[in-house]
C-alpha positions in Angstrom: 98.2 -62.9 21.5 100.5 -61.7 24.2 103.1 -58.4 22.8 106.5 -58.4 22.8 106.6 -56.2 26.1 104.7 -59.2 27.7 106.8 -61.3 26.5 109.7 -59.7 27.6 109.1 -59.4 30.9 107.4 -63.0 31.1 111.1 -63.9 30.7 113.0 -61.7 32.9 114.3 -59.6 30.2 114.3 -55.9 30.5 112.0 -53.9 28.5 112.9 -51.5 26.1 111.7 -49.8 23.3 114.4 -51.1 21.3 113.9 -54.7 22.7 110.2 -54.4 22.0 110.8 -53.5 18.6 113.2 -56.2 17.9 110.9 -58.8 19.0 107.4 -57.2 17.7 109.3 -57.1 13.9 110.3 -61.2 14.5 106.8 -62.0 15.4 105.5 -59.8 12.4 108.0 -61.3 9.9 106.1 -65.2 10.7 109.5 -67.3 9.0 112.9 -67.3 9.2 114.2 -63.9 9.3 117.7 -62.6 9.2 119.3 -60.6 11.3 119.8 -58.0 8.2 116.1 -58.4 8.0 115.4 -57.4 11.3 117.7 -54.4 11.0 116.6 -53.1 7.8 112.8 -53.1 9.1 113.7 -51.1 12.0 115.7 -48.3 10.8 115.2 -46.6 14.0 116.8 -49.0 16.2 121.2 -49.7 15.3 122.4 -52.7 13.4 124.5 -53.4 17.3 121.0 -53.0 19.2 119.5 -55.5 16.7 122.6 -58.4 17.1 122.3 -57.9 20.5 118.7 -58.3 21.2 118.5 -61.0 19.4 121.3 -63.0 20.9 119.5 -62.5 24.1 116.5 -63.8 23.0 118.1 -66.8 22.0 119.8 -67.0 25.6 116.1 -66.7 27.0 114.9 -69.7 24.8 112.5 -67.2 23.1 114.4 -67.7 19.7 117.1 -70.4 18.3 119.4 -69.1 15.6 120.3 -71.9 12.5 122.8 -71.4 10.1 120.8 -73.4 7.6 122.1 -72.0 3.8 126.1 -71.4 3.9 126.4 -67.3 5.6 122.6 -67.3 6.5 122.2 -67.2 10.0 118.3 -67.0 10.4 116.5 -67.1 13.5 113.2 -69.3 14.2 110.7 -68.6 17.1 109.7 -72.4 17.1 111.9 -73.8 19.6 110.2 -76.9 19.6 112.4 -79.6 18.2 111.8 -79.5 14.2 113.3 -80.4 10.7 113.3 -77.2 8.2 113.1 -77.8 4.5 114.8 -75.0 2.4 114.0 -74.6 -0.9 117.3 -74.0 -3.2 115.2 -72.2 -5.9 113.3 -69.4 -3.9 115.4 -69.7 -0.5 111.8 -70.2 1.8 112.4 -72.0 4.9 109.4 -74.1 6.3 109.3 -75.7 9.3 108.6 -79.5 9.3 107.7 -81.7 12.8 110.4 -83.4 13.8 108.3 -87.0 13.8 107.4 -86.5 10.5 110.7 -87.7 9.2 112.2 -91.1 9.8 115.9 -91.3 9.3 116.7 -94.6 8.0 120.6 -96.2 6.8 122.9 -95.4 9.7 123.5 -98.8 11.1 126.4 -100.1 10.6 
């Protein structure tokens, strides 16, 4: 598994420790993490270092950002076109392939 200062530099984005951090705490978390839940496990590393960072990595493609309960802004590393499934009851995200779902009913 390549780390996050691979990473980094695979897409022309400067390294930092900061940077590093961001990204190595995303790839730790495995889900859907929040950008409050980036920043509260990197106490380290400010609350404007962690928005920033991460809006960079979505700009790079290495992230996309979904707004997927109302005032949850999470952010996903699978960029690969996919449903998510969010359970009401315990708030997990889960990914779901996008060609496992058939939308059906819009004609007309």
């Amino acid at each position: 598994m390549k780390t996050a200062h691979q990473i980094l530099r695979e897409h022309d984005i400067q390294v930092t420790a900061q940077r590093a951090a961001v990204l190595g705490a995303i790839l730790a978390h495995g889900g859907h993490p929040t950008a409050e839940e980036i920043a509260s496990a990197l106490p380290d590393v400010s609350r404007g270092t962690v928005y920033n960072t991460l809006n960079r990595l979505v700009e790079a493609g290495l992230l996309t950002s979904r707004l997927l309960r109302e005032g949850r802004l999470v952010y996903d590393t699978n960029t690969e076109p996919h449903h998510h499934f969010v359970d009401l009851d315990t708030g997990e995200i889960l990914d779901i392939p996008w060609a496992a779902l058939e939308v059906r009913g819009l004609e007309g």
